[in-house]
C-alpha positions as CSV (number, residue, x, y, z in Angstrom):
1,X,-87.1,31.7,71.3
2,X,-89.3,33.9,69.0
3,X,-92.9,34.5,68.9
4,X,-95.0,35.6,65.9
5,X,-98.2,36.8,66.0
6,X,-99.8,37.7,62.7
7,X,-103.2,39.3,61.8
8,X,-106.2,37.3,62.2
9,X,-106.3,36.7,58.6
10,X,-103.7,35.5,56.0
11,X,-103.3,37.7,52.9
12,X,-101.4,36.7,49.6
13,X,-98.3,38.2,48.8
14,X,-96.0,38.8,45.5
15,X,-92.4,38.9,45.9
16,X,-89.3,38.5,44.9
17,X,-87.4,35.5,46.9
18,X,-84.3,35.4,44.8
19,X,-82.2,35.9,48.2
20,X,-83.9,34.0,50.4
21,X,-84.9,30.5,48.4
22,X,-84.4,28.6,51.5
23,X,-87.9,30.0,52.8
24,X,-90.0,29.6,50.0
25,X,-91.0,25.7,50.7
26,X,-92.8,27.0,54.2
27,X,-93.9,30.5,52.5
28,X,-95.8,28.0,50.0
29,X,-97.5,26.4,52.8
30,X,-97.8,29.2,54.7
31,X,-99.7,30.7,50.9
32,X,-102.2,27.8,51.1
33,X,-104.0,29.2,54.0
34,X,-103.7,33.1,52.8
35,X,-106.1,34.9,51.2
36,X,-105.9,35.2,47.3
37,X,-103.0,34.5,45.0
38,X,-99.7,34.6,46.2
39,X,-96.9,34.9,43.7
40,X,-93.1,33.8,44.6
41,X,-90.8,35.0,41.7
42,X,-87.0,34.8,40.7
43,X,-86.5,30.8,42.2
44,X,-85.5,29.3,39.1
45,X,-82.3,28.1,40.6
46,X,-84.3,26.2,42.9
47,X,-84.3,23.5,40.5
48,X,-81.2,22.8,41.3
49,X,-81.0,22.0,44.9
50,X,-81.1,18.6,46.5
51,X,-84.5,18.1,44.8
52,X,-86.0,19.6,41.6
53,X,-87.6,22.0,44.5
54,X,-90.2,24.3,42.4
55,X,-91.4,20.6,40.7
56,X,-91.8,18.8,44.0
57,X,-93.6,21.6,45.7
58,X,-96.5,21.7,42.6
59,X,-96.6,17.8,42.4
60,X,-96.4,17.2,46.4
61,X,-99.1,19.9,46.9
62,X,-101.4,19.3,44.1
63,X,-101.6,15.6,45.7
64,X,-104.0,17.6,49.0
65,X,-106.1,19.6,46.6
66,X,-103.5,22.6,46.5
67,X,-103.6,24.9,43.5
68,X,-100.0,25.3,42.8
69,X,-98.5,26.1,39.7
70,X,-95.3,26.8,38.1
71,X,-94.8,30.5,36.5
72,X,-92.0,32.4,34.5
73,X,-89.3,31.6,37.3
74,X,-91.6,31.0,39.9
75,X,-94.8,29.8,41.6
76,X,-98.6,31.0,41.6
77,X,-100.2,29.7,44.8
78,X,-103.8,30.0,45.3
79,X,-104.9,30.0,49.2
80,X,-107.8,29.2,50.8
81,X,-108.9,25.8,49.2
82,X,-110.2,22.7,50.6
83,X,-107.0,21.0,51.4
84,X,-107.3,16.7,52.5
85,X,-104.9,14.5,53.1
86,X,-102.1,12.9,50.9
87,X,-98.3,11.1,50.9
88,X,-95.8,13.8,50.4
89,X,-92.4,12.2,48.5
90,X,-89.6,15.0,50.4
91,X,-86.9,13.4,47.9
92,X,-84.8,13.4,51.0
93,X,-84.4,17.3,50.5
94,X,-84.7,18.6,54.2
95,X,-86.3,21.5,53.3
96,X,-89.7,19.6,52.1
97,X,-89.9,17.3,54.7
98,X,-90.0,20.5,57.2
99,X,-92.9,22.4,54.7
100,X,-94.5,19.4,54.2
101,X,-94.8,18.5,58.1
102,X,-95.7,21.9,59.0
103,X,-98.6,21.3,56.9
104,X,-99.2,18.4,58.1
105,X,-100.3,20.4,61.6
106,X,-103.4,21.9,59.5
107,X,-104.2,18.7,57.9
108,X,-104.7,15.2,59.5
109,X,-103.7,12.4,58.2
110,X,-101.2,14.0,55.8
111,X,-97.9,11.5,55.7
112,X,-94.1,13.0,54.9
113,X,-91.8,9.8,53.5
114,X,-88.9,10.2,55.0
115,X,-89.4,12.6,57.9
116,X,-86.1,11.9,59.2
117,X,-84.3,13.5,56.7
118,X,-84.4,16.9,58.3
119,X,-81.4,15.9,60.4
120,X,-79.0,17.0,57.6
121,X,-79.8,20.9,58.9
122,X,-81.9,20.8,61.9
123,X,-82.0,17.2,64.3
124,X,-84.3,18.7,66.6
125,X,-86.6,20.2,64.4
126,X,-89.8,17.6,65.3
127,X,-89.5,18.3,68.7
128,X,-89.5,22.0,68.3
129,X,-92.0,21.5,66.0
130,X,-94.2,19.9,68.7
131,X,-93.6,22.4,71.1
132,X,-95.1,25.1,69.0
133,X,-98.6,23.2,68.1
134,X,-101.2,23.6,70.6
């Protein structure tokens, strides 16, 4: 297994993601609870994955309160605001039902249609999920 232990607070970041796409879902939710404005550029081709992935990540977020927003190839997440429940639509793209239920861990009530979907990439991802929430 692997442990992370990070500083006590969250601080934004502004990088480049081009190589590593398949992180940015959970780096966005991971930017929610960060302080100040985190920037994730070069993901254009995002777009063009099993979901429109840069679009579903605003609209899904925005739906809790999240100030998301789409920049020149990229995204512009502000961290730190009151988040509250909402429905998050994962388009049957793995990727945001995993981002979407890890937030779900900081906010109650939030609901992920079509959980189930993660079993394309990772079948046992709730239960490791589980084991890492106190």
């Amino acid at each position: 297994g692997v442990t992370l232990q990070g500083p006590k607070v969250l601080r934004s970041v502004d990088v480049d993601m081009n190589a590593m796409t398949d992180v940015v879902p959970s780096l966005a939710i991971a930017a929610l609870f960060a302080k100040g404005t985190t920037t994730l550029r070069r993901i254009a081709h995002m777009q063009y994955k099993e979901c429109r992935r840069i679009d579903v990540l605003c609209s899904e977020l925005q739906k809790t309160g999240a100030v998301i927003s789409k920049i020149d190839g990229g995204l512009s997440i502000q961290g730190q605001v009151s988040l509250t429940a909402a429905r998050c639509e994962t388009y049957r793209d793995h990727r945001m039902a995993m981002a979407f239920s890890i937030l779900g861990t900081q906010i109650p009530g939030l609901e992920v249609v079509n959980p189930a979907c993660v079993k394309k990439t990772f079948p046992s991802f709730y239960e490791t999920l589980l084991a890492c929430v106190p």
